[in-house]
N, C-alpha and C positions, 0 to 999 in steps of 0.2 A: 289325462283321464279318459279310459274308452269311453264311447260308446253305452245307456244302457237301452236295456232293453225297455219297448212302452208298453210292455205289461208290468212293470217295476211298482210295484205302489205309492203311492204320493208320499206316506209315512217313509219308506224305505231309502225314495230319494233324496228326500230332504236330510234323513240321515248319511248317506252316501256321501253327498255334498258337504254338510258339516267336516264329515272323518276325512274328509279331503282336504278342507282347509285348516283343517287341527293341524292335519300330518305338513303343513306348510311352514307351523309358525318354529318347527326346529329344525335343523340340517344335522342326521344324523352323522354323513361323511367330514363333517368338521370337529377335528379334536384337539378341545383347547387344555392348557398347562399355564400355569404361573408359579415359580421360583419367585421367595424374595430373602435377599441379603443384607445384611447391615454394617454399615463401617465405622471405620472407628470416630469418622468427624463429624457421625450423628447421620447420614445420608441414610435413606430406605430404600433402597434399589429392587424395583419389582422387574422380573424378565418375562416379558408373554409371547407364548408359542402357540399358534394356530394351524395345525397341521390336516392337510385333503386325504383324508383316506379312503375317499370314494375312486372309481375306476376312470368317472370326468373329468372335469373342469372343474370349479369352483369358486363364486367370488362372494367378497365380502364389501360392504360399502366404506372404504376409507376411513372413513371421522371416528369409525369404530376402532378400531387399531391405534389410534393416535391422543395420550392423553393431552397434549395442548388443543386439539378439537373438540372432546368430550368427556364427558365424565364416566371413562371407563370402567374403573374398580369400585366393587363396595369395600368398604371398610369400615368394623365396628370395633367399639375400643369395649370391654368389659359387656358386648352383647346390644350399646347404642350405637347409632350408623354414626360416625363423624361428619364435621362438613367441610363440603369441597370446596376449596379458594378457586379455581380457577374459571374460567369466560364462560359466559353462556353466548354463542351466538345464533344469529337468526339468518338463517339460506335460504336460497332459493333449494326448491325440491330436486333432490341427486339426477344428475345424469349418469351418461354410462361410462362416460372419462370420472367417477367417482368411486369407480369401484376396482380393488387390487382384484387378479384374476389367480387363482393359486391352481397350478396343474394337477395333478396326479401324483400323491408321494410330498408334492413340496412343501414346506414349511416356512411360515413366516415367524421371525422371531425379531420383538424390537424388545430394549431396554425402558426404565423408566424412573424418575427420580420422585417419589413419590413427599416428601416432606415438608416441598415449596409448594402443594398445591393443596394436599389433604390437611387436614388438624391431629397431629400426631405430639402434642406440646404436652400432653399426661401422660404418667405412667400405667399403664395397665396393661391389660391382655388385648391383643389384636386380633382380630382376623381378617384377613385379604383375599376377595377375590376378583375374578374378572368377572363382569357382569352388564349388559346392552342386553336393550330391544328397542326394535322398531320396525314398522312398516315394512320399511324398503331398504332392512337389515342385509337381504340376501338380495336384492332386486323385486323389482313387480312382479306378482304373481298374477295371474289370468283369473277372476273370478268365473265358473261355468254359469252360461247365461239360459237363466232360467224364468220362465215365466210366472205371474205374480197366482193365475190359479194352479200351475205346479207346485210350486214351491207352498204354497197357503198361507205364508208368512213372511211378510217384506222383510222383516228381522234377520231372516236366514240368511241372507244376500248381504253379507257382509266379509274382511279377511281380517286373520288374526296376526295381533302384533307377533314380528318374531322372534325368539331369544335365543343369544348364546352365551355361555357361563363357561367356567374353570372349577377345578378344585379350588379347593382353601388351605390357608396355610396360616396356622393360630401361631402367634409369639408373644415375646413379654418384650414390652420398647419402656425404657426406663424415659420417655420423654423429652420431643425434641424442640427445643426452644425456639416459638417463633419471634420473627421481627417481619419490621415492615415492608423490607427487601424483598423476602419469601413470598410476602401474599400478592407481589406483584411481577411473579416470572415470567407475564408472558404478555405484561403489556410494554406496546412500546416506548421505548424515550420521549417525553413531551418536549417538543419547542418553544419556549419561550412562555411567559407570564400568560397567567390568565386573563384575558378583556373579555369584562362585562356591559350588557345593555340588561336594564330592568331587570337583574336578579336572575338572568339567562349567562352564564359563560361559555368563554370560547377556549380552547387550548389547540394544540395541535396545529397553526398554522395558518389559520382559516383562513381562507377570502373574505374580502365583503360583499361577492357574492354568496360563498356559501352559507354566511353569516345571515343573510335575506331569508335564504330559502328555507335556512333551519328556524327563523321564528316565524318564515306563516306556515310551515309542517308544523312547529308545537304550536300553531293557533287552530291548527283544522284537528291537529290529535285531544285539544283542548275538544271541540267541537262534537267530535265522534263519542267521547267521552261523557260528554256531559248528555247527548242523546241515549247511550247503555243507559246512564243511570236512569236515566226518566225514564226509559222503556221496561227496564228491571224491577223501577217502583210502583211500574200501571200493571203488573203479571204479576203473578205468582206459584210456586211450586204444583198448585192444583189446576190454574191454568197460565201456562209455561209457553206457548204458543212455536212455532214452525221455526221460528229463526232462532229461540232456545234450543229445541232440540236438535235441529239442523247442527251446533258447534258443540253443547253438552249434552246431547242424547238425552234419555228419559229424569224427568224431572223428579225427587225427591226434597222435603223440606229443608235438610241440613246440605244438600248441594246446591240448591237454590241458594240458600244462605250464603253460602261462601263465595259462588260467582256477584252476588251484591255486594260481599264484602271488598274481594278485590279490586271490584270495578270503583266504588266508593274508594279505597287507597290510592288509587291508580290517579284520580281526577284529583283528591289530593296532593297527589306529588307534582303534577301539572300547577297545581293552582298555588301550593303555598309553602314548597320547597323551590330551592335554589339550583338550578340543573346546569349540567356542565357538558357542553360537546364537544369531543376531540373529531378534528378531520386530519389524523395522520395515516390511518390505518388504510393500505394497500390491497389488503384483500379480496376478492370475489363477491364476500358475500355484503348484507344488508347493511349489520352493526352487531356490537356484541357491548356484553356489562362485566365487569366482577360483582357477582350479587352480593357480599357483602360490604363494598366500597359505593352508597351512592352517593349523590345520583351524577354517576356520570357514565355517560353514552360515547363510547368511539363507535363512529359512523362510518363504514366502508364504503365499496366504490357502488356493488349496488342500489343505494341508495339513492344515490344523484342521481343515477337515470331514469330512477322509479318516478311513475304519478305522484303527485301531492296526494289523491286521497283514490279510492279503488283499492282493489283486491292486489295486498303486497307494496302498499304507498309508503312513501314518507311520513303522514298521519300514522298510519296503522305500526307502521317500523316503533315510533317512538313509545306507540302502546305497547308491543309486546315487549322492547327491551324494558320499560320500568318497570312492569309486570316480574320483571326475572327480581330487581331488587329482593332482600328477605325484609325489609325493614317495608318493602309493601306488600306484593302477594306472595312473592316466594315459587314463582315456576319454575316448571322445565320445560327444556324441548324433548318430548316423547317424540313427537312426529311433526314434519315441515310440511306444508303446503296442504291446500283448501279438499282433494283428494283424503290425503292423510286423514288429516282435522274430524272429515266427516266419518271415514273409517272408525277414527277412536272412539267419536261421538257413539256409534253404536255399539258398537264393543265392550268397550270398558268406560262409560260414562262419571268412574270416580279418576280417571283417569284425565280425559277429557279436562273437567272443569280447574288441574294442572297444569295444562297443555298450554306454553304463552303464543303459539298461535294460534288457538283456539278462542282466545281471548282478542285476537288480534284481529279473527276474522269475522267476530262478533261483532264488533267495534265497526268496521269497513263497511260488513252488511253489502257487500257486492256477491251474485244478485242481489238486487232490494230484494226483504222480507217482512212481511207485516208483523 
């Protein structure tokens, strides 16, 4: 963004600034396409093409391209969105090894088997497309730093989420039978029986260390937990205070409500459901859930390295996976990390109070906030 000029008006610049970071939240030079095909053993085979037809470079953040990382497609059966089977996980916030880089002209094209992840088990009318946003969809963008009596409104100083979408492609799916096989594509093989202590399982292999670490983590997510709700039930939507708004942005009475509901679920499922921890899962990141399988938590590698409690702990891990359950709150990951979080807080505040680390970073309260 140049340069303007300081005779620009304070009305002009702040509109200047906004049409700047509008024109952020789409990449015109990125043209997407979806093909989907049907066969005859019931499979849904979606194809998605992302093609750079800008004159640079171009990247895209990974997890976006990849339906075993996210929940790439919408898909509505008869005009209601269906629901996704597949993981929700919790990362640490992207790096730059996270992102595919697409040249000039090139084209990414993956396949996808959509029938083991989506609910496509009725007959009706479909429609499919590709559909993501976030953050740091394209990468960071630069907010221009502007001072609080330029700008006259702290509000302004915020970035919008990004989005990229496809055509649609409507069809008639005569309904594909699910089984229990299907809604579990993409977890891995458990080892051996479950072993329980008080109503806490173990699958996947565990040590007895990590078996230690995983009950004083659900003793301190116990902890954090039961401080939301007392802190949620001394506030309220009229006065919502600094460390509300800070994770769900401006307060209104039915969004108030809903962050006490989930929070109330949440300490629920800690206190008088039966939780199950898998430690087979290899991956990079925190943990991940099938939200409608709970309550069970496979716990990845970042997690053992993590704090017990602080911003991104073990505590806070196990609040935003149970968070994801539908059978408690039901989120998503819009946006990862305390950056993000607060983004969306301003942004899009019906948003936000979706968001499972938004919830997570409620919970943690690193910085303290009163």
């Amino acid at each position: 963004m140049k340069l303007l000029s300081r005779t620009l008006s304070t009305g002009l610049l702040a509109a200047a600034v906004t049409a700047s970071l509008n024109a952020q939240a789409m990449n015109k030079d990125l043209a997407v396409s979806v093909d989907v095909d049907t066969k005859s053993n019931g499979d849904v085979i979606a194809t998605l093409n992302i093609t750079n037809q800008g004159k640079g470079n171009q990247k895209i953040l990974s997890w976006y391209t990849d339906l075993e990382e996210e929940h790439i497609f919408k898909i509505t059966r008869d005009g209601k969105e269906v629901n996704f089977f597949g993981p929700h996980y919790k990362r640490p916030a992207p790096t730059e090894a996270d992102f595919i880089k697409l040249k000039s002209g090139e084209t990414l094209t993956k396949s996808f088997e959509l029938s083991g992840l989506y609910d496509l088990s009725q007959p009706g009318n479909y429609e499919i497309s590709y559909d993501v946003e976030s953050f740091d969809l394209f990468g960071k963008k630069e907010i221009p730093s502007m001072t609080t009596r330029t700008m006259g409104q702290q509000s302004m100083m915020r970035a919008d989420v990004a989005e990229l979408s496809s055509n649609s492609v409507n069809l008639w799916l005569e309904g594909v039978v699910l089984s229990k096989g299907n809604l579990q594509v993409n977890a891995k093989p458990v080892a051996g029986a479950a072993d329980c202590t008080d109503g806490t399982c173990f699958t996947g292999r565990c040590s007895n260390s990590e078996k230690t670490s995983i009950l004083s983590a659900l003793n301190a997510a116990d902890q954090i937990t039961n401080d939301s709700v007392a802190y949620l039930n001394s506030h309220s939507a009229s006065n919502p205070s600094t460390r509300y708004q800070t994770w769900f942005g401006a307060a209104t009475s039915s969004r108030y409500a809903t962050v006490k509901s989930n929070f109330n679920a949440i300490n629920d499922a800690i206190d008088n459901q039966d939780l199950t921890f898998d430690c087979s899962c290899n991956k990079s990141y925190f943990a991940y859930v099938y939200p409608n399988q709970p309550y069970k938590v496979y716990l990845c590698r970042a997690f053992w390295s993590a704090n017990e409690l602080g911003t991104d702990s073990r505590a806070g891990t196990i609040v935003h996976e149970l968070s994801h359950f539908n059978a408690v709150a039901g989120t998503d990951d819009i946006v990862y990390g305390q950056s993000g979080a607060k983004n969306l807080a301003n942004s899009n505040p019906s948003q936000a109070i979706q968001n499972a680390d938004s919830h997570e970073y409620f919970a943690e309260n690193t910085p303290y906030q009163n």
